[in-house]
N, C-alpha and C positions, 0 to 999 in steps of 0.2 A: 564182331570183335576185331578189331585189330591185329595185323600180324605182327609177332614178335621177331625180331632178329639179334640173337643171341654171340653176336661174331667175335664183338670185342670181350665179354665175359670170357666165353670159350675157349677162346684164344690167349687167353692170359688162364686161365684153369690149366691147359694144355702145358703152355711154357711154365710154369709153375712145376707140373709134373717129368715135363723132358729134363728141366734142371734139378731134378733132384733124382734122377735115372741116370746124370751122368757119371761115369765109372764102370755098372754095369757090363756086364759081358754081352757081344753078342747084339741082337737083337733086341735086348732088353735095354739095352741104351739108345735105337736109332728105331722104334716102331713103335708106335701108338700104344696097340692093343698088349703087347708085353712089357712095355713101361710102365703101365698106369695100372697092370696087373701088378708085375714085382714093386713099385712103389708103396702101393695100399699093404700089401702084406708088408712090406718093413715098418709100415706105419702103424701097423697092429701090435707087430713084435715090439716096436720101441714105446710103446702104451702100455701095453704089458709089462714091459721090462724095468721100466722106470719103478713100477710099485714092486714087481719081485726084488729089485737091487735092495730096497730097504727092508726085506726080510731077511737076502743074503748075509747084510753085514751085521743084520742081528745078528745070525747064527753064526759069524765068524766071532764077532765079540764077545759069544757066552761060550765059546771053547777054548777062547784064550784065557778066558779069566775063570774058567773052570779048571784049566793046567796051572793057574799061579795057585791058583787057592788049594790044588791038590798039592803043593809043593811047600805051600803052609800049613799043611795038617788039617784042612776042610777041605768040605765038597760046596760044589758052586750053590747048592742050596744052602746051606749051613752058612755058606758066607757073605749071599746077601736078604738070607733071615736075621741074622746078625748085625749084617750094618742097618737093617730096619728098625732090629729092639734099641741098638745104638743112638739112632737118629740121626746116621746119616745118608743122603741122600745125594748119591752120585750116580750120573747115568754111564751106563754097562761104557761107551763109547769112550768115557774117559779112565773108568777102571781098567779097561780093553787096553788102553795106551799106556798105563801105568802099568801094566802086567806083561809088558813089552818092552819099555823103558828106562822103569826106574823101579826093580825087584825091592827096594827099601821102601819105598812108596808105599807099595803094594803090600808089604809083608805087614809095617804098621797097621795099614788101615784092616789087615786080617787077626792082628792083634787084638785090638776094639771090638771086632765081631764075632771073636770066641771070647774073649770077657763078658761083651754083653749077655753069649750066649751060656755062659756061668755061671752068671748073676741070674739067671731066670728062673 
């Protein structure tokens, strides 16, 4: 078999990794073996974190819009069980900014979803 010589891969894997180690503290910016350590685990956490952030802001946006709607005389069930029997369909990220925004927005469309939830 053939010898393989890996130099130029390697060596670009390497700089790869010292460039994204730089800032780091210490060691961790100027030596191999704790660069390419601390590197991978931020590469884990930022993997990670990418799909957590889209639960976070879930759960930011159904506490905001659970204080408006508490503030319209429903709870964040009731109000978008309501806008469901209603038929309207708006996603929580814009109700969220309407519940932060524009309180008349908001109040409306909680109108509609204790009507509909009247009519039921």
């Amino acid at each position: 078999m053939p010898r393989v010589r890996s130099n130029v891969a390697r060596l670009k894997r390497k700089k790869q990794v010292m460039k994204a180690a730089r800032g780091y503290f210490g060691a961790r910016s100027k030596l191999w073996g704790p660069a390419k350590e601390s590197v991978e685990r931020a590469w884990r956490y930022a993997y990670r974190d990418r799909k957590n952030k889209k639960r976070e802001f879930r759960r930011l946006w159904i506490v905001r819009i659970n204080a408006a709607a508490h503030q319209n005389g429903l709870n964040y069930n009731q109000f978008i069980f309501g806008l469901g029997k209603a038929g309207l369909e708006v996603d929580r990220k814009v109700l969220a900014e309407l519940a932060v925004n524009d309180a008349a927005a908001f109040a409306m469309l909680a109108d509609q979803a204790r009507a509909a939830l009247g009519a039921a």
